[in-house]
C-alpha positions, 0 to 999 in steps of 0.5 A: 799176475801181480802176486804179494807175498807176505814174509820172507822165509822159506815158503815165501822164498819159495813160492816166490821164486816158483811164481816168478819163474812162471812170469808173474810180479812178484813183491815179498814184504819181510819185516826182518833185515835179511830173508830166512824166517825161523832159520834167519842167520847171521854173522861174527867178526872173523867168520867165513860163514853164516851161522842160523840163530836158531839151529838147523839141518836138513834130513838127506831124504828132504827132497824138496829142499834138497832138490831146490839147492840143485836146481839154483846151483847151491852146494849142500854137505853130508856129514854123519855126525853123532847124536846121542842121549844124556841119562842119569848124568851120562851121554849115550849114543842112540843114532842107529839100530845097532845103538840101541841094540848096546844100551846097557840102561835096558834090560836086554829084551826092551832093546830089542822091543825098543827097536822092533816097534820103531822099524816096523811101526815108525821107520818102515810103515807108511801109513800114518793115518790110522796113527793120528786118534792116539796119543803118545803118552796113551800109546809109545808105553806099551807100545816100547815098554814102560821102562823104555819111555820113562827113561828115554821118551817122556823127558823129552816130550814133557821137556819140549811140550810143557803142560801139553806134553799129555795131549801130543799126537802119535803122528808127531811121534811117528814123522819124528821116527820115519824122517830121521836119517843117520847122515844130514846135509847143511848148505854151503856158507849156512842158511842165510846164505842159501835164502840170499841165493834163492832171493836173487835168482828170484830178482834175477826173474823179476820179482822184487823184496823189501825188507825191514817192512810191516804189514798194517792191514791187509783187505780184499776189496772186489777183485784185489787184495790191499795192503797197507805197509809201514817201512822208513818211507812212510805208509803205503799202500800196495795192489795185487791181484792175489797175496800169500800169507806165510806167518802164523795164523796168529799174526794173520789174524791181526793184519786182517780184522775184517776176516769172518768172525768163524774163520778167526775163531777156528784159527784161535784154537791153534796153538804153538811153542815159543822158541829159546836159544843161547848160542856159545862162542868157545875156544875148546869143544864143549863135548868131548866125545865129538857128540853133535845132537845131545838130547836131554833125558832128565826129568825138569830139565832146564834145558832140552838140547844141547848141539855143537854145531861144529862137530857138524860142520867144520870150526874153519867156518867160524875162525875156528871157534867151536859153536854150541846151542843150547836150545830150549821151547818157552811155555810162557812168554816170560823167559821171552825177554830174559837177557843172556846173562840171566839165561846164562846163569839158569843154564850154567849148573846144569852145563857145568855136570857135562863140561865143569870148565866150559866157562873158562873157553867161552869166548862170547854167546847171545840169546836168540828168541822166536815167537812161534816155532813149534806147533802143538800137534793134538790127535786128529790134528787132520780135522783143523789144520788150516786149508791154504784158501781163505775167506778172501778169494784172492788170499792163501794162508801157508805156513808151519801149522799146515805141516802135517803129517810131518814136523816143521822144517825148511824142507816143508816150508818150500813144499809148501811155498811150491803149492801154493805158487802151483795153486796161484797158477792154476787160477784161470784169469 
């Protein structure tokens, strides 16, 4: 079968390389320069390895994923780096039971409640289901105490969701509990590197990628979909006999107008966070206490987290440079076109309580946005999120809003990229 896949991240990458292992034609469209999507990376003069634009890492129980670099050949590292939370102008570590447990911000007896209530009702219980009719702001109180939450958990959800903080499911809550693991895993030479690997066992198989490509309009006509493309070459048309589409439900939406008015109205209701990162380049460690994850537990907080990437993997990669991320979700497009200068100075203040001299060590930094990356997950989120059939027959729809139970992550994204190659090949012809 002759299969178009509309983007290059992840799923796509995925459900290509699945499909073109089964013989099909494979041809990814992807409107970027390299493949990758949301962990697109990219590289410094003097670096060994690429670095992502907006920060990533995999979990050690992301078997999907995990399994996939196996199965090409692609070396991936475990580390235990340290996370840690910054509350009333102090860090604290809080990665593990026995952390939490010598939190001194807490009274004795919300420790061990605190702790408590994430084994047996996040980290050990299986069953989310019965966990998706509940809000987080309704439940996680008295659930771990008032206390507890006011300090730890309700900056940084009113930090990362905004406005729709009060409306956030505690599925989302408990996948974010059940899914961490103390060591993480990040693969050889960086994202980038991995995505262009699996790109070529891909072409390898046969299939084929053109970059820096837009798609106008996609159509189904009888049995083919129709996709008209605009690239330097000019504009042109493409035949296939089935296309997945792997962007937001927003960006499908306008490259496919004729879809039924219900189907567009039932995906209009999706809603999403953009993201924000300012990537530092310094010459001295921006922590001084080797701290990776540093999440932010300040109420108005104009940042939300704060991760230096090497006290993850080693500043050898990056001509010994120390990386940091400052990391942030915009709830208005506005901040979206901020240059970095500006953003710079918004964070400055803040970054300056934790390191006064951070300023003096900066080498360089860049401002990275995403449009879509963080899907707003309200209760009985099971009821709309997407179905990977469409009204086209002969068009899937897979992509970061049908990640559910659990949070978005390149280890989903390739699931969900081997469903849909699974789906494709199934189709009696």
């Amino acid at each position: 079968m002759r299969i178009g896949i509309i983007g290059a991240g992840f799923t796509g990458l995925a459900a290509a390389y699945e499909l073109s292992k089964k013989g099909h034609s494979v041809t990814v469209f992807e409107k970027d320069m390299v493949p990758g999507g949301l962990a697109i990376g990219y590289k410094e003069a003097g670096w060994d390895w690429t670095l992502e634009k907006h920060y990533h890492h995999w979990f050690t129980n992301d078997d999907f994923v995990l399994n996939l670099a196996k199965e090409i050949g692609h070396k991936v590292f475990i580390q235990r780096p340290k996370s840690s939370f910054y509350i009333n102008g102090s860090s604290y570590q809080f990665d593990s039971p026995k952390a939490i447990l010598s939190f001194s911000k807490l009274p004795l007896i919300d420790r061990v409640r605190m702790a408590g209530i994430f084994a047996l009702l996040f980290r050990f219980n299986p069953f989310w289901k019965p966990l998706e009719k509940f809000k987080i702001e309704e439940m996680v109180p008295s659930l771990v105490g008032k206390r507890a939450y006011n300090m730890l958990w309700k900056p940084q959800l009113v930090n990362k969701m905004g406005n729709y903080a009060k409306d956030i499911s505690l599925v989302w809550f408990w996948a974010r509990i059940k899914k961490r693991t103390t060591s993480l895993a990040y693969p050889d030479g960086g994202f980038l590197t991995f995505a262009e690997k699996l790109m070529r066992t891909t072409k390898k198989n046969g299939g084929e990628f053109l970059f820096q490509t837009e798609i106008e309009n996609l159509k189904e006509d009888a049995d083919t979909v129709i996709l008209t493309i605009k690239n330097d070459s000019g504009t042109k048309t493409h035949t296939f006999d089935y296309v997945v589409v792997t962007t937001p439900s927003f960006l499908f939406l306008k490259i496919a107008p004729s879809l039924p008015q219900a189907y567009k109205d039932s995906l209009v209701k999706l809603q999403g966070l953009s993201a924000t990162n300012l990537v530092m380049r310094l010459k001295k460690p921006f922590f001084s206490d080797s701290t990776y994850w540093l999440s932010v537990c300040e109420p108005n907080a104009p940042i939300m987290a704060i991760i230096e990437h090497t006290n993850f993997m080693s500043k050898s990669h990056y001509n010994n440079e120390h990386i940091v991320y400052i990391g942030n979700y915009a709830y208005t497009q506005d901040k979206l076109g901020w240059d970095k200068k500006k953003i710079l100075s918004e964070y400055s203040p803040f970054l300056k309580k934790i390191n006064p001299t951070f300023e003096a060590d900066l080498i360089d930094y860049t401002f990275f946005t995403a449009p879509f990356a963080q899907p707003i997950i309200p209760d009985n989120y099971s009821k709309v999120i997407p179905s990977m059939t469409t009204p086209f027959p002969h068009v899937f729809l897979t992509n970061i809003e049908q990640v559910y139970p659990w949070d978005r992550g390149t280890n989903y994204a390739v699931e969900l990229g081997q469903k849909v190659a699974h789906l494709i090949s199934t189709i009696k012809q």
